[in-house]
N, C-alpha and C positions, 0 to 999 in steps of 0.2 A: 648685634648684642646690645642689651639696655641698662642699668644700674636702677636701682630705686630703693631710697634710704630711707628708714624709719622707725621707731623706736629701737635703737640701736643696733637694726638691722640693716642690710646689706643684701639685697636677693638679685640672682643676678640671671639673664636668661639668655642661655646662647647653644649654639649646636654644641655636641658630644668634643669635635674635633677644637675647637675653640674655648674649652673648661680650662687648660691649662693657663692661657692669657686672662682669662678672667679672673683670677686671683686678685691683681692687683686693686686698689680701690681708687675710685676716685676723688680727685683734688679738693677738699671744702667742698664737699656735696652737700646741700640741703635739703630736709626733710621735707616730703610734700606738704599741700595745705591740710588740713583738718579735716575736707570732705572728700579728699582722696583715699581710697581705699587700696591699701598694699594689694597686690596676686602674689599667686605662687605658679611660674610658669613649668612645663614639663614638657621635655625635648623627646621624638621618637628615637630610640635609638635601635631598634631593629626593625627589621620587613615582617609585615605581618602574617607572612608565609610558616617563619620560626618562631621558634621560641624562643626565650631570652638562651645566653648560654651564660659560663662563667665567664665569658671575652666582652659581654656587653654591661657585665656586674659592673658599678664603680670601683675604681682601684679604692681600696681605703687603706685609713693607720687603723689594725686592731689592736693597739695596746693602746691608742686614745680612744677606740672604740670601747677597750672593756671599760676603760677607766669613766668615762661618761656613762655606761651601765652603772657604774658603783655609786653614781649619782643620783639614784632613782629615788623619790622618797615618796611616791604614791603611785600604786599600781591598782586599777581596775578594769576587770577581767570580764568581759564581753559574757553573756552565758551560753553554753555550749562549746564553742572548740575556741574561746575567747583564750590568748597563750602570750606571756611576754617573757622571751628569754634571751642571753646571745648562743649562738651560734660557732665555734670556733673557726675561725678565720674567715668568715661571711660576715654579720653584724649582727645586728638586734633585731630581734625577729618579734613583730608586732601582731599579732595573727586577730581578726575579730572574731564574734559570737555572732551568733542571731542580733544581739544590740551590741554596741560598741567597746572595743578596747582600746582604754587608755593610760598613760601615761605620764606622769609628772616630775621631770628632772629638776634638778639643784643646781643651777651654776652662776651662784652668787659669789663663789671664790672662786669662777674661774676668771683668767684676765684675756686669755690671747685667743683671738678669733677663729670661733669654729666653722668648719667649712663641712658643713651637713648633707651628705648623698638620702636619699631613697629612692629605693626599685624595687621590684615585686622577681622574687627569686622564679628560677626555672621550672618546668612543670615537666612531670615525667609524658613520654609519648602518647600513651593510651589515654591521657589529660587534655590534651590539645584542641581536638574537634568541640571540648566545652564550653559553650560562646561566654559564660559565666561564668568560669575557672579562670583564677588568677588574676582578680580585679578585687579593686578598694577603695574606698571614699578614704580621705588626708584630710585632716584638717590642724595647723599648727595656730597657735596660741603660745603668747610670749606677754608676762605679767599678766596674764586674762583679757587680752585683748587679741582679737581674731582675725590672721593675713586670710584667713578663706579657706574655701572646701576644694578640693579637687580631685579627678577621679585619677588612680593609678592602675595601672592593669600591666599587661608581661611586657607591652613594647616601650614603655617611660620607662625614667628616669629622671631629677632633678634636683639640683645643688643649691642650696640655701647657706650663704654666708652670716653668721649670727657673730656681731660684736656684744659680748655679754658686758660690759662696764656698766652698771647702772640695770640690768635684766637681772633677777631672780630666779625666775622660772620659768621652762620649756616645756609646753605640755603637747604633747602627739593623740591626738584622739582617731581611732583607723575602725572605720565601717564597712560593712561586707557592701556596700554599693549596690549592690542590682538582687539582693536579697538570698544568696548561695553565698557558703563560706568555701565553696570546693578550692583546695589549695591558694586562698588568697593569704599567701605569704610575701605579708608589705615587711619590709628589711628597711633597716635604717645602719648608718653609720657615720665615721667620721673622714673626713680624707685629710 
């Protein structure tokens, strides 16, 4: 497991089984240099035999879940099956278009650190054999500066600790990746 701090983030990368210990922060961490470039790492959490189920879903809080929805103060909608909605008791449901769906939250009042899941939800059976179902390009931005792109698909998942003190804005921008939107439902939430 690694820590890596920077603009009042906290991202943190470890197996599925080891999420719980990573909570904690580390002692007087310091921010990389200037030409280090934050990631965003993503752990497999199932065999690529299955498909995700609800067991490999991140546990989340949804009542911090809706409440970080109620946050939202810019939404743009991918064109075509581009969707941004919650979900009851799953999360926020990011879904792209042909071009990209994004995102623009507000948590300039909030104080206590969020500890941010996404996974790309379940896909029904007859779904499965589509090498291109159930995949997403991620890219997160915090004040308009950019931890990176990364691809999600059904067997990720990954947790991003965000200390908002001094952050404004969280913006999630979610691309269909490999050009099919067939069930790329990227989910976000909070734990």
């Amino acid at each position: 497991m690694w820590f890596l701090v920077t603009c009042g983030l906290l991202v943190i990368a470890c197996k599925p089984s080891e999420q719980i210990m990573a909570t904690q922060r580390p002692a007087k961490a310091q921010p990389p240099a200037e030409s280090v470039k934050p990631k965003i790492n993503f752990v497999a959490t199932v065999s690529k035999a299955q498909s995700p189920s609800e067991s490999a879903k991140p546990k989340i809080n949804f009542v911090a879940t809706e409440s970080l929805y109620k946050k939202i103060k810019q939404k743009k909608l991918g064109s075509g099956p581009g969707l941004i909605r919650i979900d009851k008791n799953i999360g926020i449901l990011i879904h792209p278009g042909v071009s990209p769906t994004e995102v623009v939250f507000d948590v300039s009042e909030m104080k206590e650190t969020l500890k941010l899941a996404f996974w790309m939800g379940g896909l029904p059976q007859n779904i499965l054999p589509i090498s291109k179902a159930g995949t997403a390009g991620c890219e997160v931005f915090v004040d308009g500066k950019s931890l990176g792109r990364k691809r999600v698909d059904r067997f990720t998942n990954q947790t991003l600790l965000l200390n908002p003190n001094g952050v404004s804005k969280l913006r999630i921008v979610v691309d269909d990746d490999d050009g099919a939107q067939t069930c790329d439902w990227f989910f976000m939430g909070l734990q």
